[in-house]
C-alpha positions in Angstrom: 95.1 -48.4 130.2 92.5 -47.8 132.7 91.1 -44.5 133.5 93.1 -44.2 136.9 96.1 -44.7 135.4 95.6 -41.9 132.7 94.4 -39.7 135.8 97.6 -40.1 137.5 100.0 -40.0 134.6 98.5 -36.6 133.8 99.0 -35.8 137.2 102.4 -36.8 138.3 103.8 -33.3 135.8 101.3 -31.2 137.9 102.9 -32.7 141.4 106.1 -31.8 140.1 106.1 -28.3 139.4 104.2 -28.0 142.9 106.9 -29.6 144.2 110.0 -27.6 142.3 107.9 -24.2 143.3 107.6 -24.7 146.7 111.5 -25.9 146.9 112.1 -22.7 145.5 109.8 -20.4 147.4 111.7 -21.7 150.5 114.7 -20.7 149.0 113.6 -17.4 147.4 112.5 -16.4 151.4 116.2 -16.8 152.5 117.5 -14.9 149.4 115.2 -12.1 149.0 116.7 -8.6 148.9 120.3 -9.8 148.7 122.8 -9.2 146.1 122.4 -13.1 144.4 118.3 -12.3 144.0 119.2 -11.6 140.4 121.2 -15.1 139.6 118.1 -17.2 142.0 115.6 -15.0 139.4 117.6 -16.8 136.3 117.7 -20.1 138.4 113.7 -20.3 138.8 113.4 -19.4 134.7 115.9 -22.2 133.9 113.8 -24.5 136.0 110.7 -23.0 134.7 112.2 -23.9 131.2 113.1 -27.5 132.7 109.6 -28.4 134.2 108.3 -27.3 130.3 110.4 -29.6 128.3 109.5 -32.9 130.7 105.7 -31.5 130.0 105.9 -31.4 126.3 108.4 -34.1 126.1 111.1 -32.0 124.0 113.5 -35.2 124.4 116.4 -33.1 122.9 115.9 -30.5 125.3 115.6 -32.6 128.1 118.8 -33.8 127.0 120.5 -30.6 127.0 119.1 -29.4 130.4 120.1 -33.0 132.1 124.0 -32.1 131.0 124.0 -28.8 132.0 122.2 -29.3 135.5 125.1 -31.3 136.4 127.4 -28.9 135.7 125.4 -26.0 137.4 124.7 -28.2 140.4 128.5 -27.2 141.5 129.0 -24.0 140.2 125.9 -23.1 142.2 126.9 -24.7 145.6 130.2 -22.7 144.4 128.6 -19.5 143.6 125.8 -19.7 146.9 128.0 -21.0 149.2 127.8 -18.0 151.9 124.0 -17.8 151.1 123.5 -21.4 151.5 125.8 -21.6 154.7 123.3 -18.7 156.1 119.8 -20.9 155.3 121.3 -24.4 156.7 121.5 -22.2 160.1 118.4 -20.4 159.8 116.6 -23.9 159.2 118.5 -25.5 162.0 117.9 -22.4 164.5 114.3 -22.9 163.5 113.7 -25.8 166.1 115.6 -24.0 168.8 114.1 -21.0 168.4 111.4 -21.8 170.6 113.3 -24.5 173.1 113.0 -23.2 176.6 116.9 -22.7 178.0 117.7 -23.8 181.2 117.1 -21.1 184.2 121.2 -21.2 184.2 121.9 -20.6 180.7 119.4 -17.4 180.7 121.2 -16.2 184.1 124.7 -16.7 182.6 123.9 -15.1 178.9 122.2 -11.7 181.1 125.0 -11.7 183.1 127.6 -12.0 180.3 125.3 -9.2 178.4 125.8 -6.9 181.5 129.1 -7.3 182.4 130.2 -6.6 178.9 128.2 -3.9 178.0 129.4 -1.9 181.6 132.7 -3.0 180.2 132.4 -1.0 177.2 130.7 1.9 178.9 133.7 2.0 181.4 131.5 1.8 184.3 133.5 0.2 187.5 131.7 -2.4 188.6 132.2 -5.3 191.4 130.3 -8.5 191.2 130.0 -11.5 193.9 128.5 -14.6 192.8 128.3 -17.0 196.1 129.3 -20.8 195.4 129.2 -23.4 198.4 130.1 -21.1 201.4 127.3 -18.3 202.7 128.5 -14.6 202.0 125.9 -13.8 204.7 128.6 -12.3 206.8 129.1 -9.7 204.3 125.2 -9.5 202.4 123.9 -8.9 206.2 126.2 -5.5 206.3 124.9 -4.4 202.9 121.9 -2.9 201.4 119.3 -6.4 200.9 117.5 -6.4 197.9 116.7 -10.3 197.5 115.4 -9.6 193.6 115.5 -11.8 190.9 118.5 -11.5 188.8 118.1 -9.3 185.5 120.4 -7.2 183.4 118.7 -4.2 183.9 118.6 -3.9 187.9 122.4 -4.7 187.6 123.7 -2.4 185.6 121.2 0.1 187.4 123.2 -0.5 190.6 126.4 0.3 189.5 125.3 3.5 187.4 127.1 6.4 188.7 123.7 8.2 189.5 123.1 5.4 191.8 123.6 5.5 195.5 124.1 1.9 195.5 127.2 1.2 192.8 129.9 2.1 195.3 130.6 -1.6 196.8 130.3 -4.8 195.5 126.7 -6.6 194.7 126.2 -10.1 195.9 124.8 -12.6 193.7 123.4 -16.6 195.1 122.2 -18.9 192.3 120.3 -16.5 190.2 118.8 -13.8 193.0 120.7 -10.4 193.6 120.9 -11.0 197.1 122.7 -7.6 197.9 124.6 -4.4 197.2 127.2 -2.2 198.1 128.5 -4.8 200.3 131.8 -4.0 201.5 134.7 -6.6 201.5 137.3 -7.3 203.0 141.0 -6.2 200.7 143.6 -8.7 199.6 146.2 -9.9 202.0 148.7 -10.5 199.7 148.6 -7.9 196.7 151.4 -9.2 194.6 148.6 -9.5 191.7 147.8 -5.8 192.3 149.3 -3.7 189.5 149.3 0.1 190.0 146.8 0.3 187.6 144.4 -1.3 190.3 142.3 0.1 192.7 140.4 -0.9 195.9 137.6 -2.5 193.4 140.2 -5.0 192.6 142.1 -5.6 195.8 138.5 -6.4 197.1 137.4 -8.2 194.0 140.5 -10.2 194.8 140.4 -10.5 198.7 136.6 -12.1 199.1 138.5 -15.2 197.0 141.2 -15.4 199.5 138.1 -15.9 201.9 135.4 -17.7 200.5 135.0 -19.7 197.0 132.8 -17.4 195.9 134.3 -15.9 192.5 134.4 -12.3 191.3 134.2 -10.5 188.6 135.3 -7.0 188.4 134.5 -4.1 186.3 137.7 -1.9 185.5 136.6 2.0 185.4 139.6 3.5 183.6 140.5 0.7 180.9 137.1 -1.4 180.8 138.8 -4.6 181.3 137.2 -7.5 182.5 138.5 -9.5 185.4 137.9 -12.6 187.1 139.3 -14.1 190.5 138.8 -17.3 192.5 140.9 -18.9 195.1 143.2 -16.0 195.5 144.3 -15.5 192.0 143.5 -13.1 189.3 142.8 -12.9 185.5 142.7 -10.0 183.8 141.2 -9.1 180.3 138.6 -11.8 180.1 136.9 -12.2 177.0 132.9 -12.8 176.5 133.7 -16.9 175.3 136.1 -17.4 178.1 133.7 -15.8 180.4 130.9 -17.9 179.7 133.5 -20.9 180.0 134.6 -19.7 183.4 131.4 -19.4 184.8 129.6 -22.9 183.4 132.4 -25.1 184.8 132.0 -23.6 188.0 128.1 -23.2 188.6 126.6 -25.8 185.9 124.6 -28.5 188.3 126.5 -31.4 188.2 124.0 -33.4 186.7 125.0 -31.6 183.7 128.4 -31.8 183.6 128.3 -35.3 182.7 130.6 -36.8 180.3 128.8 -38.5 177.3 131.2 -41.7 178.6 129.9 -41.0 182.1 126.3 -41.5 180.6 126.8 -44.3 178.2 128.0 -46.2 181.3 125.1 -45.2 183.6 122.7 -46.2 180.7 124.9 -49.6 179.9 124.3 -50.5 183.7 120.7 -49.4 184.1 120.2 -52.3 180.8 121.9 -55.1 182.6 119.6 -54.1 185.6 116.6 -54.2 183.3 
């Protein structure tokens, strides 16, 4: 046997713990101060124990610790389901961690973060976000801000110390056009419980004007509400509200069915 060979046959153990520790270094890192550290501790020694029998070639041993790794190989996945679960999604967050989001999706989470946290501070709040027809009619009677959108200017306007939160705020694509815009009240207020107030019948009258859609901010029960085309929804939750707002303003480029796609790629091939 050549020189090289005995140079890597002496190596190959020395690769494998390297191997092994790291493996369990990566683990260790999702683990650490957590109730299983103690049964991950006894896991590293079993494998420290492992790694020593292939090194001295303890072929009984080796034996024994092939059978039982088998048999700990489930109870494990058993025992560190919840755990395991938690690192799959921290590894696969990883790579979107740092993906830029789409101007859109960091407009609608900010707004959802607002609305809901107004919500839960009962603060009454009135919301306009424009979708094909102007609401210059009504942003030309209000006080003009034309700032970029963020969570903290909104929920400034509508706090009570504010001399803009009376009135509605206008919102076009992701600019706070203006606020305390006054609207005009629903026609028909057959959705109008007595619970609501002018905030509502206004939130509900700009739809029976315009597409633009609503959202409104209920002061004495927190509820969230959305109306478009003249019709109201009361007691919208965050996932709905997201769902709401992403069928209705996503481009349309966006929207695309996967079929859709498929087909368009399909005919740009027999083009090709």
């Amino acid at each position: 046997m050549s020189l090289l060979h005995l140079v890597i046959s002496a190596c190959v153990p020395i690769v494998e713990i390297i191997v092994i520790m790291a493996v369990i270094y990566y683990f260790l890192s999702f683990f650490w101060n957590t109730r299983t550290m103690d049964l991950l501790i006894g896991t590293l020694v079993f494998l420290i124990i492992f790694a020593l029998t292939a090194w001295f070639k303890f072929p009984v041993l080796q034996t024994i610790m092939r059978y039982f790794v088998n048999a700990a190989v489930i109870g494990i996945l058993i025992i560190f389901q919840p755990e395991l679960r938690t690192a799959l999604t921290k590894l696969s967050m990883k790579g979107k961690k740092y993906a830029k989001l789409t101007e859109f999706d960091w407009f609608l989470e900010s707004l959802c973060n607002s609305v809901y946290r107004l919500s839960e501070q009962r603060i009454g709040a009135l919301i306009i976000i424009e979708h094909q027809e102007s609401l210059d009619e009504f942003s030309g009677k209000a006080v003009s801000l034309h700032a970029m959108f963020s969570s903290e200017l909104l929920e400034s306007l509508f706090s009570s110390s504010s001399p803009l939160h009376d009135g509605a705020v206008i919102i076009r694509g992701t600019e706070i056009l203006a606020a305390a815009a006054i609207l005009p009240l629903a026609d028909d207020s057959s959705q109008i419980s007595r619970s609501m107030g002018t905030r509502h019948r206004a939130g509900l009258g700009i739809t029976q004007h315009t597409d633009a859609l609503s959202i409104v901010i209920s002061e004495e029960t927190g509820k969230v509400s959305i109306a478009r085309e003249g019709i109201m929804t009361r007691g919208i939750r965050p996932d709905r509200f997201k769902g709401v707002l992403r069928s209705l303003f996503t481009p349309h480029d966006e929207r695309k069915t996967v079929g859709s796609r498929l087909q368009e790629w399909i005919e740009q091939w027999k083009h090709s």
